[in-house]
N, C-alpha and C positions, 0 to 999 in steps of 0.2 A: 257396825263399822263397815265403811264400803271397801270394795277391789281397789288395790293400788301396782299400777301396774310399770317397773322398769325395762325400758328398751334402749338398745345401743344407739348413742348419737347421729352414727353413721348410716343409719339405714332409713332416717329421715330424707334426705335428697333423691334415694331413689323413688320414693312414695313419689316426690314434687316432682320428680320427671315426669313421672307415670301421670301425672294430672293434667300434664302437657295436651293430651288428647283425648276428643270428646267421648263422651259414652261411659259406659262400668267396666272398670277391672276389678275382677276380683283375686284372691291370694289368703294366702294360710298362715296362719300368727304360729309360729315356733317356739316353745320354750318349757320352764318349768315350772309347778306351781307347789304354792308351799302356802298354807291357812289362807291369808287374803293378801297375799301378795303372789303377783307370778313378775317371771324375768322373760324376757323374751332374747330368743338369738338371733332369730332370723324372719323373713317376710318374703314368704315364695309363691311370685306370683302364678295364678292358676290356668290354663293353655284352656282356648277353648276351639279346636279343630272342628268335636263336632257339635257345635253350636249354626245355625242354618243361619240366624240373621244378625249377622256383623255389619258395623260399619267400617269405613275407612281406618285401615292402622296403618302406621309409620315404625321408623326404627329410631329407638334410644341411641344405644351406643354397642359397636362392634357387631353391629347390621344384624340388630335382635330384633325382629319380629314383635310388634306388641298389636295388640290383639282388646279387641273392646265391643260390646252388647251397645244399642242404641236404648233398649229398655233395663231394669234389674232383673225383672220379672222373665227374659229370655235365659238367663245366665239358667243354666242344669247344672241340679243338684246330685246327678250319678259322676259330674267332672268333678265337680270339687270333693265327692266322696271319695272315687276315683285315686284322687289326688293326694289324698291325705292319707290313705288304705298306704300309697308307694313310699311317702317321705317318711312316713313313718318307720318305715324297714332300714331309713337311713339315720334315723336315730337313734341315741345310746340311752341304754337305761335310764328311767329318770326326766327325761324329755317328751315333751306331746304335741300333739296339734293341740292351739291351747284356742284356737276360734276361727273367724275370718274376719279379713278387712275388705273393705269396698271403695275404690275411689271411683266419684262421678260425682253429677253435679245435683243437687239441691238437698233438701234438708231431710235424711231420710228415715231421724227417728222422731220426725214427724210427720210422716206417711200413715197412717193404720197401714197400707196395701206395701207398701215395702217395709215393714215391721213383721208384715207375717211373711214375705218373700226371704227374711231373714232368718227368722226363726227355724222355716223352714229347709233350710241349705243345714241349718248348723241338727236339726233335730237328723235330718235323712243321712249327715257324713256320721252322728253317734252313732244312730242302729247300725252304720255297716259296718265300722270299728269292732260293734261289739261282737260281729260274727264270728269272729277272731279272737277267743280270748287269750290265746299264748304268744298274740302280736304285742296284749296289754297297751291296744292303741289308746284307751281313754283315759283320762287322768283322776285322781281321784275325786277333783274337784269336779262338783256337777255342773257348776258356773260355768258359761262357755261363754267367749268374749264376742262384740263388733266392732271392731272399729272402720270408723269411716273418714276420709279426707276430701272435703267439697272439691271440686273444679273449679267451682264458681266465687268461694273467700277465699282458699288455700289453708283454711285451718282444720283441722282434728278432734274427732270425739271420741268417747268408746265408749259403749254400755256391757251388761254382762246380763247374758237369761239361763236363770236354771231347767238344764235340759229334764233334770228327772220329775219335776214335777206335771201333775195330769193337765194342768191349765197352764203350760207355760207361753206365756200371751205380755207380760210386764218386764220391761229394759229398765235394768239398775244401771244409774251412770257411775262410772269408776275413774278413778284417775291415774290419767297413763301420763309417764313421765319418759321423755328421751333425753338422756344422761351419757356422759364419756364415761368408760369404766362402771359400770352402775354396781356391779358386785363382784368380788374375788371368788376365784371358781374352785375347789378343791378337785384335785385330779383323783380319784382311786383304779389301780391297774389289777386285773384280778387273772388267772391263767387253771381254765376250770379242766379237770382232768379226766376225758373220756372215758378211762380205764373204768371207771367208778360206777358206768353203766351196765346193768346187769345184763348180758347179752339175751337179745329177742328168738327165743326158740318159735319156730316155725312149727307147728304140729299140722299131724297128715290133714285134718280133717281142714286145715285152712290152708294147705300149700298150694290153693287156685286162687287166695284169694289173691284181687291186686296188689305193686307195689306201695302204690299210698295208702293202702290200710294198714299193715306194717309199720311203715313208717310215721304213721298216727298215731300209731301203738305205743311207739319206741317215743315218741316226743310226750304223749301222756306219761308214761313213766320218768324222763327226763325231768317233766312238771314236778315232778312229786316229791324225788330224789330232791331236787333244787330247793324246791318249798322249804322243806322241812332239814335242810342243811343249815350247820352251825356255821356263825361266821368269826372271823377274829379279823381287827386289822391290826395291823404294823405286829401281829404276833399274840395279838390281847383281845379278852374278849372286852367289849364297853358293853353299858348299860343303855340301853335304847332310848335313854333320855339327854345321853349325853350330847354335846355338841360339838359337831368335826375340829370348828374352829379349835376348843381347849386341846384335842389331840392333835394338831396340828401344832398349836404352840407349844407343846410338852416334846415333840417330836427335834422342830427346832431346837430348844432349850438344852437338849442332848446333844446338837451337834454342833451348839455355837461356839463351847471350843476348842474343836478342831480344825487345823488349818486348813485355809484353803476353804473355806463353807462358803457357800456363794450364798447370793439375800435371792436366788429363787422359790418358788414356791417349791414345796416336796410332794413327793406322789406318795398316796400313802397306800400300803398293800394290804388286800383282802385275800384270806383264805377260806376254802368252804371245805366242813368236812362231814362227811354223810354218814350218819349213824348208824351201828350196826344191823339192826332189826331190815332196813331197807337195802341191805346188800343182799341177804338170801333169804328164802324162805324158813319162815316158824317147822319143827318139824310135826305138829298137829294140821300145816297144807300139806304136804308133801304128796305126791301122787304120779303115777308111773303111766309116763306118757310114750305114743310115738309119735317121733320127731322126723319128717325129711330133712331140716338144714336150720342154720342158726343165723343172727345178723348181729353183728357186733362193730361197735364206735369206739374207732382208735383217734389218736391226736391228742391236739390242748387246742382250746378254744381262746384265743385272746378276748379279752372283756377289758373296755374302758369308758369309764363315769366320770359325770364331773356333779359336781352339788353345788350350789351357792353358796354363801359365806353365811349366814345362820344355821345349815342343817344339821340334823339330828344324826346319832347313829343309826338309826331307824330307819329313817330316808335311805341313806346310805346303802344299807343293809338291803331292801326293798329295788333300790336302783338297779343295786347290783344282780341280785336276781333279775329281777325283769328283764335285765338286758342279753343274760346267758339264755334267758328263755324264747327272749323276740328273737334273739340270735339265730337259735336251733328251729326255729317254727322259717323265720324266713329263708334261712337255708336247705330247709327240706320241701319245703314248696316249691321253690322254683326248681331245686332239683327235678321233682318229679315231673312237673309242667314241664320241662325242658326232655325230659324221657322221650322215644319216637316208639319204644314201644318196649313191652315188658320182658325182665329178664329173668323171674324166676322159674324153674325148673327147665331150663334152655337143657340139651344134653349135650352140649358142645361143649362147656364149662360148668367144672365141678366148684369152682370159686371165682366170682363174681366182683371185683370191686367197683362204688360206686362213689366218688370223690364229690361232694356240694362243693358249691363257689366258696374261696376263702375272703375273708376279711380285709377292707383296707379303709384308714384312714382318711379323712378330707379336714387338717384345720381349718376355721373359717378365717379368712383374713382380716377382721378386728375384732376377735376372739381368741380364746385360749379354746374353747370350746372345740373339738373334730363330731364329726359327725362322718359315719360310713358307707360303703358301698361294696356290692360281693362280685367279685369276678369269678369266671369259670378258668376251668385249667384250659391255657393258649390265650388267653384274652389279656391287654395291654392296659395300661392307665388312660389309653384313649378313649376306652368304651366307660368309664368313669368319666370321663371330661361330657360326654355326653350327656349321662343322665343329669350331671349338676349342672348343665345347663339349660335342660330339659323339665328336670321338676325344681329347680331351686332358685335358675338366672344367675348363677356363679360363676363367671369368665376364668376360667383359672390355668396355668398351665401344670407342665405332665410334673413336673418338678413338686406340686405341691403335694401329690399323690404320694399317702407312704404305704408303698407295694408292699414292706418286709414288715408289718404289724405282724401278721399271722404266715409261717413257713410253710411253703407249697410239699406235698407229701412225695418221699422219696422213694420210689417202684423198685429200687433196691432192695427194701425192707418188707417185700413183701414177693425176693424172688422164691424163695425157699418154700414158701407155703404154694407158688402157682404154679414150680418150676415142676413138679410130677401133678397133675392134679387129678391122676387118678388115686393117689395117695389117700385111704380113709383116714379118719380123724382116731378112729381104735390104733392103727401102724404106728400113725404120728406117737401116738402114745408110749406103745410100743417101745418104739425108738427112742423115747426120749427114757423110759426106764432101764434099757440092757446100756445104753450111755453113764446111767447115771450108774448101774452094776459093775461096767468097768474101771472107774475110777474111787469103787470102795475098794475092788481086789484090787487092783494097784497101790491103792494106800495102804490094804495090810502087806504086800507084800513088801514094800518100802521098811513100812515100821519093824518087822519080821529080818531085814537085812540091818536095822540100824542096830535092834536088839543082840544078832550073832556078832557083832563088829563089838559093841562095849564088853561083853564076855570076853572075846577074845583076848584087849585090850587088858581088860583085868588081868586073865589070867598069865599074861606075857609080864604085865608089871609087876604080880605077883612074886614068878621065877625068878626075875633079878632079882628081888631082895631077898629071898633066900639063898640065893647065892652069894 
């Protein structure tokens, strides 16, 4: 049975613009796949700045730059790798580069020489995906799609080649369908709680080494914790065979009724809980180390999924993972890439904070589906309007942006710990026991005054009735 492939209606016209001018455009198929079917959301055409030989390009609409190869064979496969390495940081669990498309003119999987032109864009964007395993850029399906739209008929085809195999040289044709609505998207909101990370001790003998080793450290471990977390949604654990859909209408079922239930779809909640063994050490590891300093992840992590309208709890379950893990890999990345220079062991500061870009939102506008982007602290929904128009061709305004997904961290909450910071971590301790000393002798002596008072009482009530 061949690939059957759903795409939103609406993303048809911008193809047929795009065919408007001569030469190859190429662009990234967006979506999700699931046995042999994949849903597509979106079609983000690929920029080619450094490509040397262009022809003539014009502007669509709202004075966009489009941009086209005279040959296929010019288009470079480090841009569209490039390419799909960024959009992918903007996608949510469960979402991939699911291939590329190509508009230009003639017939091009009847080329041998633009057959293997194709192959290889989609073989060079897998291996750089895979460099990254905690981006979980590649999908599980090894199938990687083409699609192409002539110049020259205006119609469409798509084939599909599996990347994992040693000879992959032969295009299966699939059938892609563009449909209004093509499938109902279940939302799951998940809110993963930093606490639950074991804090990264620093030992002497690596306290030179870089920040991104560390924090390579700290995301491997992250990995691990996550992996191997228990999930429940709406409360319950399911059976990884089950399907969202039936939870979904059981969900309903329960609140239809009550007044006031509206006929929207429901978000349903995922919780992750990490088992004990992975919170501390066995005591047969235990070992008595010296430590310079420690690195510890505060916050909640907003997580948001969407699945298709057949999926499994499985999926689900997977999505959601994935997405708390691309999450924490692409935020520690550019973190560090954005550093000017290293701050451990500085002696000017005994405590250190280093705040990653937080999360924000981008519904797509004939989707249910959002797709994200991270800003850094001081930066606006305008530098998001950017990159979606930069890697996605998204005209959107600052209103579609939602800033308040994820809460920016509040330096209040971390006056006390910076406010002395020559304070050791033993004082803090300290202090925090002869606190906790005063408030047991306060409480006996309380209890010690309540005790003389009922005595008293007695004995006063005593007297009267003998008298």
């Amino acid at each position: 049975m061949g690939r059957t492939v759903y795409a939103e209606e609406k993303l048809l016209p911008d193809l047929e613009n795009f065919a408007s001018f001569g030469g190859y455009i190429p662009g990234l198929i967006l979506g999700q796949a699931s046995g042999n079917k994949d849903f597509v959301i979106h079609l983000a055409r690929t920029s080619l700045h450094s490509t040397s030989s262009q022809v003539s390009s014009g502007d669509v609409t709202d004075n966009v730059k489009i941009e086209c190869v005279s040959k296929l064979t010019d288009i470079s496969e480090s841009s569209v790798a490039d390419h799909a390495r960024q959009v992918t940081r903007m996608l949510p669990g469960g979402m991939w580069v699911l291939g590329i498309f190509i508009i230009g003119p003639g017939d091009l999987f009847n080329d041998a020489s633009c057959q293997s032109k194709m192959i290889s864009l989609l073989s060079y964007m897998y291996k750089c995906l895979s460099r990254s395993p905690y981006l979980h850029g590649n999908s599980p399906a090894s199938e990687k799609l083409v699609f192409h739209l002539s110049t020259d008929t205006k119609k469409y085809s798509c084939r599909s080649v599996d990347i994992q195999m040693s000879a992959a040289t032969s295009l299966k044709p699939v059938d892609w369908k563009f449909q209004s609505g093509c499938t109902k998207w279940h939302q799951l909101d998940c809110f993963y709680d930093c606490e639950q990370i074991v804090p990264h001790l620093i030992i002497n003998e690596k306290s030179a080494s870089p920040l991104r080793k560390h924090l390579q450290e700290i995301l491997s471990n992250i990995n691990n914790i996550v992996t191997k977390a228990i999930c429940t949604i709406d409360g319950e654990i399911k059976d990884n065979a089950d399907s969202l859909e039936v939870t979904d209408k059981k969900k309903k079922g329960k609140q239809s009724g009550s007044k006031g239930s509206s006929k929207e779809d429901k978000t349903l909640e995922v919780n992750l809980f990490t088992p004990c063994e992975l919170i501390g050490n066995n005591d047969d590891s235990l070992e008595i180390v010296n430590i310079s300093g420690e690195m510890r992840c505060n916050g909640a992590l907003s997580c948001r999924v969407f699945l298709h309208q057949k999926a499994s709890v499985e999926e689900a379950i997977k999505a959601v993972k994935d997405d708390i893990i691309r999450s924490f890999s692409c935020r520690l990345e550019m973190h560090w890439d954005s550093l000017v220079e290293e701050e451990l062991g500085s002696p000017e500061d005994r405590v250190v904070l280093h705040e990653p870009p937080r999360r924000v939102l981008i519904p797509l506008p004939y989707s249910k589906v959002a797709l994200c982007d991270y800003l850094f602290p001081g930066e606006g929904a305008s530098e998001s309007l950017i990159a979606l128009q930069e890697l996605l061709g998204l005209n959107l305004s600052e209103s579609a942006v939602q800033k308040d997904f994820e809460g920016q961290m509040d330096p209040s909450q971390l006056y006390e710990l910076t406010n002395n910071p020559e304070t050791t971590i033993e004082e803090r301790s300290q202090s925090g026991l002869m606190t906790s000393s005063y408030v047991l002798i306060g409480g006996i002596v309380v209890a010690v005054i309540v005790l003389l008072a009922s005595i008293l009482i007695q004995y006063t009530m005593s007297s009267k009735h003998n008298l």
